[in-house]
Each structure stands twice: as structure tokens, then as C-alpha cells.
Phi, psi and omega in degrees: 000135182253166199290342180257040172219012141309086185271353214244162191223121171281146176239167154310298178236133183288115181310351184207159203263141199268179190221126158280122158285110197267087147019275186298356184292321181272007178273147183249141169068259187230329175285216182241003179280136194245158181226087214273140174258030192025276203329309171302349187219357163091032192258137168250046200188127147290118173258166107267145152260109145313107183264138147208163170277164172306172193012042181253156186174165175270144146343164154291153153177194212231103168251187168221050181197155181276189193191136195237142168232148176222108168297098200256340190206135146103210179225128188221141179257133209221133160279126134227104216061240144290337203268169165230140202221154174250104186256155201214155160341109188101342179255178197218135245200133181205151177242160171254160182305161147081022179229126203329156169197155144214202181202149167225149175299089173264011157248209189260347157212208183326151166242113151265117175188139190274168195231107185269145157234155189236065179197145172278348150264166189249110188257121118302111182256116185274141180286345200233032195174182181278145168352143144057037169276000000 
């Protein structure tokens, strides 16, 4: 990128005030995997952190954004499509929009990982159920 296609001027002060996201705040249901919403905090980008036990992992499903993993603890075996990918601590992992995955915990203890979306909301297509649960 050259300096004439810099349309934006860094400021000082934050057009809005910034927001600390408190953790415990983003966990869903009883476990310990969270879940950040862009939209709700003025975010152009969606997360899960992902916590799980072995052979623990989400269903088939879907976006209709693409979605980057980054492997911070453990081992995870991820469906995409046809393909099969084994990710370990440090790596980093992407699926394109609209195409089925899934991911499962295959080590002996936690998979920590992160779930990037690349949508400020989290759209889910589930194979065996409805949107967004």
C-alpha cells in the first residue's frame, strides 16, 4: 500500500470510548468456551475462545464468512469439506465462506482456540438444526 491510497488520519482521541469485555462475561451455557459479538461492542470481527475437553468439538455447520483458527493449547481435528487438517499449538487454520466443518478436541487434554470470524455477528448454519443456536 503507498502513502496515496491512505485515505484515514490517525487521531489522539478515541471517536468512542473504548470498552474492556470482562471474560466472564462472554461465556455460553455451562461451559467455559466464550463468545465475543463485534457488533454488540463496535467490533468489525467475531470470536469464540474456544475451551473443550477431549472429544469435545461443534456439530457440521456453516458461515457465510469466512473464519481463521489459531491453535493457542492442544490438538484439534478439523473437517473441511472433504479435506482433513490435524492443527497443534501455534498453528493457524481457515475455512472459506459456505463450506461445511467441523472440529474436534483429538488430545489428552484441553484444545484452546481461537475462532476468528470475519463478520461482526456470528451466523451459524447448523447441519442438524436450526440457525445461530
Amino acid at each position: 500500500m503507498t502513502d496515496a491510497e491512505i485515505t484515514l488520519s490517525p487521531s489522539g482521541t478515541a471517536a468512542t470510548v473504548p470498552v474492556l469485555v470482562p471474560a466472564e462475561t462472554l461465556h455460553i451455557g455451562t461451559g467455559r468456551t466464550r463468545r465475543f459479538v463485534g457488533r454488540e461492542y463496535g467490533a468489525g470481527v467475531s470470536y469464540f475462545f474456544v475451551d473443550n475437553d477431549p472429544g469435545q468439538g461443534p456439530g457440521l455447520h456453516w458461515h457465510p464468512y469466512p473464519e481463521t483458527w489459531v491453535v493457542l493449547e492442544g490438538t484439534a481435528r478439523i473437517i473441511v469439506g472433504d479435506a482433513e487438517l490435524v492443527a497443534t499449538c501455534g498453528d493457524t487454520a481457515t475455512v472459506p465462506a459456505g463450506v461445511w466443518y467441523r472440529f474436534t478436541n483429538t488430545g489428552d487434554g484441553p484444545l484452546r482456540m481461537l475462532c476468528i470470524h470475519a463478520s461482526d455477528t456470528i451466523i451459524q448454519i447448523w447441519a442438524d438444526g436450526p440457525a445461530d443456536r
